[in-house]
N, C-alpha and C positions, 0 to 999 in steps of 0.2 A: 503431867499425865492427862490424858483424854479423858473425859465424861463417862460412865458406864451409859448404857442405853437408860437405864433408869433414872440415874440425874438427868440427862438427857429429856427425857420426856417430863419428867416433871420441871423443871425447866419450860418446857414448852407450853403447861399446865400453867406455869405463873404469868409467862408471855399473853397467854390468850384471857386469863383471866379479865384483867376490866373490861374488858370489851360488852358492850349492851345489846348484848342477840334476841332474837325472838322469832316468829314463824318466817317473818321476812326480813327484809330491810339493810341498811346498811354495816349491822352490825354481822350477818349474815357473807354478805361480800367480806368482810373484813379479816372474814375468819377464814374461811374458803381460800382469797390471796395467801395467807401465810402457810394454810395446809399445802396449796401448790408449791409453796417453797422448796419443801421434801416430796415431790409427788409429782410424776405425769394425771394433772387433774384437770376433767372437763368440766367444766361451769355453765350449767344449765338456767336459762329464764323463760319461767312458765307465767304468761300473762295475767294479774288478776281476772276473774271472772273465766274463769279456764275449768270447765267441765272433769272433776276426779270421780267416775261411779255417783255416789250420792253425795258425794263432798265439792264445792267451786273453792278455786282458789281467791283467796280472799283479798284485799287491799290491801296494801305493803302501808307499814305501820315506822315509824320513823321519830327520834326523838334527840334531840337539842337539850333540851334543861329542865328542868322541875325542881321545886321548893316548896315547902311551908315555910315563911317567914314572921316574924313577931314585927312589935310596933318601933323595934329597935332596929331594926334591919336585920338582925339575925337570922340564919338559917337554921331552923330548929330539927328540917327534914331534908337534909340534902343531898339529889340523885347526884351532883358531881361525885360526894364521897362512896358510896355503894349504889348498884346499877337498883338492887332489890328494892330499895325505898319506894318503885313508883310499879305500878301493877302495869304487867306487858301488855299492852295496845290499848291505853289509858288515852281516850277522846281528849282534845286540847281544851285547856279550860284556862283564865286568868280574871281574878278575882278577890274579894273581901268575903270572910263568913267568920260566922261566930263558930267557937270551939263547939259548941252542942249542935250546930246543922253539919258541921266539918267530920263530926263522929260516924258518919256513916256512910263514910269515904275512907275510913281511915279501918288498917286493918295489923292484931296485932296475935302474940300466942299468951297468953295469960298464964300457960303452963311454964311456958320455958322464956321467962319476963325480960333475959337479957337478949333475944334472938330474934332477929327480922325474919318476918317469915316470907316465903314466895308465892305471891300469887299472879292471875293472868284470866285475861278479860276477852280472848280473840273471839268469837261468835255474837258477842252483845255488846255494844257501844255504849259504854259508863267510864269511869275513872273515877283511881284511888292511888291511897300512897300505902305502904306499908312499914312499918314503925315497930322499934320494942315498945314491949308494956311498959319498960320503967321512962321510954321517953313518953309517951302516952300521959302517965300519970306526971310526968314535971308539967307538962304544957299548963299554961293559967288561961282562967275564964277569958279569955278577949278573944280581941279579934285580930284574926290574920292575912294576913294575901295569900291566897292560893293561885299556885303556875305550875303550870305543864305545858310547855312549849313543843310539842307534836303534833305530826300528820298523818291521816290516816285516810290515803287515794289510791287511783288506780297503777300500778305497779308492776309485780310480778316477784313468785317464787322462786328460791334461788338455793339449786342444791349443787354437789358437786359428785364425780361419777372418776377413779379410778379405773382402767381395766387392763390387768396385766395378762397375755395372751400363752396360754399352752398350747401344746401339741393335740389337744384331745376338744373335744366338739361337747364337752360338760362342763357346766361352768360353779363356781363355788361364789355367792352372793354374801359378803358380808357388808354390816350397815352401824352406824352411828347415829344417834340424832347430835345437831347443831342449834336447838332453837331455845338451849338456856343458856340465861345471861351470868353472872358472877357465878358460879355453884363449879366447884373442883371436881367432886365426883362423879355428879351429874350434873354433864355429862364430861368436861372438860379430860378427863381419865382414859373417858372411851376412846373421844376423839384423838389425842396424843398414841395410846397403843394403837388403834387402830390405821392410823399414819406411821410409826415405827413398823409395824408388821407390813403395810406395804412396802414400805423403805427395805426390808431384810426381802420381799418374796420377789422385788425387781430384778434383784440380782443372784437368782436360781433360775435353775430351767424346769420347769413346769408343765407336768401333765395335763393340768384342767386350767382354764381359764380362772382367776379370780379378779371379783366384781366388787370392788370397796365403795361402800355408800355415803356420803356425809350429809343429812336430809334434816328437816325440822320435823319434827315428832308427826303422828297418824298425817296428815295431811300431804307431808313430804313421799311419805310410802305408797300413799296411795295414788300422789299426781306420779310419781317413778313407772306404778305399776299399768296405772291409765295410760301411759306414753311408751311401754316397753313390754306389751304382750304377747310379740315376736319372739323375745327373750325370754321368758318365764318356762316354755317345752326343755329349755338346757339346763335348767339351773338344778344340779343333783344333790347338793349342800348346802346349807345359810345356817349363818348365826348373827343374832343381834348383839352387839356389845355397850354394857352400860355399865354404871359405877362400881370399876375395878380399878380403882385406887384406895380403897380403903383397908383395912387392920384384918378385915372377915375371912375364911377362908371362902373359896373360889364356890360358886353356886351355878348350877347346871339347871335352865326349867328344858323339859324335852319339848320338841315340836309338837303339834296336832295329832302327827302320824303315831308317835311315840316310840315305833320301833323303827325307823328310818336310819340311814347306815351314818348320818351323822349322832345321830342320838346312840350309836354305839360305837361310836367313833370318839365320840366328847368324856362318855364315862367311861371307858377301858383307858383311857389316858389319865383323867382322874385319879383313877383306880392303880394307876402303876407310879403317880405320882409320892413321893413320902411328906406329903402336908394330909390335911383333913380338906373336907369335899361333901357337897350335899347333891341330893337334884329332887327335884324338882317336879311334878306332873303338869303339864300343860293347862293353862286356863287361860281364855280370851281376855283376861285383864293384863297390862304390863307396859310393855313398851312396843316396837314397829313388829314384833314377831306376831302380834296377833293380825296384822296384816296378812301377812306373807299367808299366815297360816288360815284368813278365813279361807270358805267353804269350797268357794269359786276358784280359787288357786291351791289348798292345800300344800303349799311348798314343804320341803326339809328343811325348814329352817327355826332354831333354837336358839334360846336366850343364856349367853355368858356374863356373870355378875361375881361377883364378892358379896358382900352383905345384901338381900334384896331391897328393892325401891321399900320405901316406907317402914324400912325395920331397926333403924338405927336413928339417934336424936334427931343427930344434924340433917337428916334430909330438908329438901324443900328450907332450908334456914341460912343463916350469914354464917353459924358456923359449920357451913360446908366451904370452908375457904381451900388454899392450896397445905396449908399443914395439917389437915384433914386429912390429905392425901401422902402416900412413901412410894421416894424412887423404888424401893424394897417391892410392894405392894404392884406399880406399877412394870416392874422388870419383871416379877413371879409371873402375874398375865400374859405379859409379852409371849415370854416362854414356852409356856399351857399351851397359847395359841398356834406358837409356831409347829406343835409337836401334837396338836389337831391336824395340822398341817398335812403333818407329815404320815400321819397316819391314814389320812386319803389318802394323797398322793402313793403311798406305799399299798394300799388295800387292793394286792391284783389277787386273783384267783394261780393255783400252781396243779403241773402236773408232776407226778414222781415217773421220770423215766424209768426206774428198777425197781417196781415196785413187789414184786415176789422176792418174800423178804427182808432184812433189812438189809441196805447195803457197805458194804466194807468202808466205812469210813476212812481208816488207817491209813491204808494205801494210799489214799488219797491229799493226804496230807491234812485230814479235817479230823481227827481224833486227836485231842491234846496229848501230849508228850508229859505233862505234869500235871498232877490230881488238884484238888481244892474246889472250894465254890464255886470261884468263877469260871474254872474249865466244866464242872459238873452244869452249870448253867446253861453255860455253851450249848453242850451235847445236847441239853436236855431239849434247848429250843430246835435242834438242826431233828432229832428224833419225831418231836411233835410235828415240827414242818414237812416230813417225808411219810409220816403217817396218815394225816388227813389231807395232804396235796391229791384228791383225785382228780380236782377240776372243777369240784363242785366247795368246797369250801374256800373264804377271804379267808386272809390275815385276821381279818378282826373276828371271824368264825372261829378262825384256829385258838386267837389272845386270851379270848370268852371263854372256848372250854376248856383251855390248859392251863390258864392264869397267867401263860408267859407275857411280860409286857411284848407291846408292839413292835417297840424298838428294836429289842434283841431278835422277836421271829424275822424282821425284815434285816437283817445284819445276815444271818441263818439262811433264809432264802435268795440272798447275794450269793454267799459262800460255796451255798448247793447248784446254783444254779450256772456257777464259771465253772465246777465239776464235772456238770455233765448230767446233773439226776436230778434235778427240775428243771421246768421249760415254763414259763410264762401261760395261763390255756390264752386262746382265742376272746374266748366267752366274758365278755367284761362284769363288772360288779354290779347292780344297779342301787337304787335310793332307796327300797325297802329291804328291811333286815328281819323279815320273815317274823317265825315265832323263838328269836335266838332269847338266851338270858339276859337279863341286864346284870350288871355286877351291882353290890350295895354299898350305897352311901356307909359310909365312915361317921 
């Protein structure tokens, strides 16, 4: 029996796991080749010292080996075993130091004493390792060799660029970061769904262009957005994706705009979904959306999560491994996403040709023959569809103030519209969603 999509991805999730990434470097390429595996993907190299707004891009940072070793040869800290042991763009060092000068290179969580924790050094040139407290506390008064066999020269950023092409001259921007090393949820989850969602959206035909991003966190967004301001006028939708592998239900933060047609596009899906669901208000702390979203671009673009960054143990820790993470967890996202998806894609504007009225269903073959729920459904959605079709109201206008899910009005405005009593308007949707409701978190 084949894989469901969610062993599948996670799968993919344990594939990519030891891999040692970081803003740049080799670990970054490494990861990128295997996303091309499943993907028409372009791979972009942005030269160190590469002008982003107020951001350069920085020197590609690179690593070979690291240890703290005892007088016995042991390895008491070893980057072969987990990538976390050694703090991302950790200056080469090799050397003897006693444990008390060694302590303040050394970095651990005292809270949570069995858990490496993640740290990362890109803007300042130091180095450290990162350790549990309970190995902290074995270590004896001596002395040890200290090695970190890395480089850190001139290089070049390395993201990679999806774009699956519609019919329609608006494009849908979605983005991943790439630039953490061992950690399942963040981001390895993101990455994995957000490869499957392009895998499922290659093989549809498609209204709006979608733009899948694979970038290393602020720096990647903003060299993308410093090299692609051509592009920025089309992009009518974004969302960022970050650790949606975990147990939490699905978490929504709204874009900048907060009523943009994705931001009711994300929760009316939510909303029609039968799990639990939160969202979110916008605030410039997070992850690549507060890019997208500062001042000077303002994009639609919003953050899709499960449990948020920082609210659960294992963040930033070793135990963010891949059983952290469920195919369960990972396919539920998938899903979500796809039926955002769809929810664009579906979101036109209708006219009722009959509208003095209501019109005879029957005849036409679209009044069910037998009662119950789901014929009462039916109707109810084809009624609401011919009542606010002037031309002036979406689907997602319509979903919001009838409660019908999305799904069924766009089934509804199929049905109506091979009839003969809706027509498509002219007048397309645009990015803002005026002063509509938001439906409530659950």
């Amino acid at each position: 029996m084949s894989p469901t999509a969610g062993d599948a991805m996670h799968a993919f999730v344990e594939e990519l796991y030891p891999i040692c990434r970081s803003i740049t470097g080799g670990g970054v390429r490494e990861t990128l080749a295997r996303v091309g595996a499943h993907l028409p993907l372009t791979v972009h190299e942005v030269p160190s010292g590469t002008p982003a707004y107020d951001w350069t891009v920085p020197r590609e940072w690179n690593i070979r080996d690291a240890a703290i070793i005892d007088r016995a040869g042991g390895r008491v800290v070893d980057f072969t075993a987990l990538n976390l042991h050694v703090v991302s763009y950790s200056t080469p060092v090799h050397g003897r130091m006693r444990l008390d000068d060694l302590r303040q290179h050394l970095h651990t969580l005292p809270g949570q004493p069995d858990l490496v924790p993640y740290r990362t050094s890109y803007y300042a040139e130091r180095w450290g390792f990162c350790l549990s407290q309970r190995q902290l506390d074995a270590l004896a008064d001596d002395e040890y060799e200290v090695l970190i066999d890395s480089s850190l020269e001139d290089g070049s950023l390395t993201y990679g660029e999806c774009v699956l092409p519609g019919t329609g001259d608006r494009e849908f921007l979605l983005s991943c970061h790439i630039c953490h090393p061992s950690l399942a949820n963040d981001n390895l989850s993101g990455i994995a769904v957000l490869t499957w969602l392009g895998r499922r959206l290659a093989d549809r035909e498609l209204r709006h262009t979608y733009r899948l991003l694979f970038i290393p966190g602020t720096i990647g967004s903003l060299t993308w957005l410093s090299r692609n301001e051509d592009v920025v006028p089309r992009i009518g939708w974004g969302l960022t994706v970050a650790g949606v592998g975990d147990a939490g239900d699905l978490t929504y933060k709204r874009s900048r705009r907060s009523d943009a047609e994705i931001d009711r596009a994300v929760q009316l899906v939510l909303r029609d979904r039968a799990t639990g669901f939160s969202v979110e208000d916008f605030s410039p702390y997070g992850y690549d959306e507060r890019q997208f979203c500062s001042p000077g671009f303002d994009l639609p673009v919003g953050c899709l999560m499960r449990s948020p960054h920082n609210s659960y143990p294992q963040y930033h820790t070793s135990a963010d491994s891949p059983a952290f993470v469920s195919a369960a967890a990972l396919a539920d996202t998938l899903d979500a996403l796809e039926a955002i998806v769809d929810a664009v894609e579906g979101n036109h504007r209708y006219v009722n040709l009959s509208p003095k009225g209501e019109p005879q269903l029957g005849r036409r073959g679209l009044y069910p023959s037998m009662g119950g729920p789901t014929a009462q459904a039916e109707q109810l959605a084809m009624l609401w569809m011919l009542n606010l079709s002037d031309g002036g109201h979406s689907v997602l206008d319509i979903a919001d103030r009838s409660g019908v899910p999305c799904d069924r009005l766009r089934t509804a405005a199929t049905r109506l519209e091979a009839a003969g009593l809706l027509r498509a308007s002219a007048a397309g949707v645009g990015d803002r969603a005026g002063d509509a409701r938001r439906p409530r978190s659950r």
